[in-house]
C-alpha positions, -999 to 999 in steps of 0.1 A, spaced: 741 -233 788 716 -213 802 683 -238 812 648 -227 795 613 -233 806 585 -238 785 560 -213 800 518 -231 788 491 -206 783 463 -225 795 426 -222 792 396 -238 803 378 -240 777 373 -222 742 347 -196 754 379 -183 769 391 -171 743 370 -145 735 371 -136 774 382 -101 789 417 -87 778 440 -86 809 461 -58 800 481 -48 829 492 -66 860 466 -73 883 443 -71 851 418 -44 836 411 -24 870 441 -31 886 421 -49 914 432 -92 902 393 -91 897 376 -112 864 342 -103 856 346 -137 836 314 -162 843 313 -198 846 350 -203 856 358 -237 873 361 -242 910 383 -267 909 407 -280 882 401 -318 863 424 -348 873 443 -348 841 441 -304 843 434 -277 822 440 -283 784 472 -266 773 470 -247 739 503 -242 734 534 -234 748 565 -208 744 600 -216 753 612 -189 776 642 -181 796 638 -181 841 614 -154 850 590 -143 879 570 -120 850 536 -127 838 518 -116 804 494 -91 795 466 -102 772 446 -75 744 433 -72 716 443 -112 707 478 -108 717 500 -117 748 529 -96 752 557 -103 782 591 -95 789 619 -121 785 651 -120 802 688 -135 787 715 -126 814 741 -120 789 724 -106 762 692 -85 773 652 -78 779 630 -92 750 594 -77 747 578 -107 729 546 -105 712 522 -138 706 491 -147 690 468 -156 717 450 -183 698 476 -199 683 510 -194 700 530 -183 668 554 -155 679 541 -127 656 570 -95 667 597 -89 690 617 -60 703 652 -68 726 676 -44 735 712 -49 755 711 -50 790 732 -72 804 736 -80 838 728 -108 862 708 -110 899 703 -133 921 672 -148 910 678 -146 870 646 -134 846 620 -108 841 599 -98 869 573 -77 852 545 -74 834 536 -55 803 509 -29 803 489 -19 770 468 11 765 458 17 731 483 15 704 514 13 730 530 -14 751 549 -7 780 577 -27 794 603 -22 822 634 -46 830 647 -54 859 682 -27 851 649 1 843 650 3 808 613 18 806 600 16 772 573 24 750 568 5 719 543 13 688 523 -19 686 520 -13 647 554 -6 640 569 -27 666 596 5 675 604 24 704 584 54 708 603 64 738 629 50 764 640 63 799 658 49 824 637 44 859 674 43 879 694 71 862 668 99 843 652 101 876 679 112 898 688 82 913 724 71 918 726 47 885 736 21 908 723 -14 900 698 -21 923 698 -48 951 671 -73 936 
């Protein structure tokens, strides 16, 4: 059976969570800067507060934050890539969106991060099913393959 991790979203303090969505990797500007204020220097013996916690397949992904949601990709070997979509004050999984893509790698897991603009979220997996999904409707808008609609060889790649 495959292990699981329990992945904490943790926060400072409650003034975060009304802070700055992070919507992409590396955050807004693409440049791993926070315009946040007032941020600790260092962390308290015991550590930051956890306000709750997912359980979550191996990964080297992270989550995108907007709009009061955190969206990241999740990862079953066997089965496939799951987009999962949170509540960022509470936890509570609100949507998901998995497809099949099976296929295993030396170090198991996602390794990306969701990116939202507007009304869309995209995800890629680590076999480079790109998608776009409708963050109303929770469906596919579009899906291409980074490997094989590109020209490449649709050869899996070394990871």
């Amino acid at each position: 059976m495959k292990a699981r991790l329990i992945v904490a979203i943790i926060f400072l303090s409650a003034a975060v969570a009304f802070a700055a969505d992070w919507p992409q990797y590396y955050g807004p500007k693409r440049d791993s800067t926070s315009t946040e204020k007032s941020l600790l220097r260092s962390w308290p013996k015991e550590g930051p507060r956890v306000l709750w916690t997912a359980p979550l397949g191996f990964g080297f992904g992270g989550p995108a934050v907007s709009r009061g949601r955190v969206y990241l990709l999740d990862r079953d070997e066997k089965v496939g890539d799951t987009l999962r979509v949170y509540d960022f004050a509470t936890g509570k999984e609100l949507w998901n969106f998995a497809y099949d893509a099976p296929g295993s790698f030396m170090w198991p897991g996602s390794r990306t991060v969701p990116s939202v603009d507007g009304d869309y979220v995209y995800s890629c997996g680590p076999l480079g099913d790109l998608y776009s999904v409708n963050i109303n409707t929770h469906k596919p808008v579009w899906h291409k393959n980074v490997w094989t609609d590109f020209g490449g060889s649709g050869a899996l790649p070394e990871l």
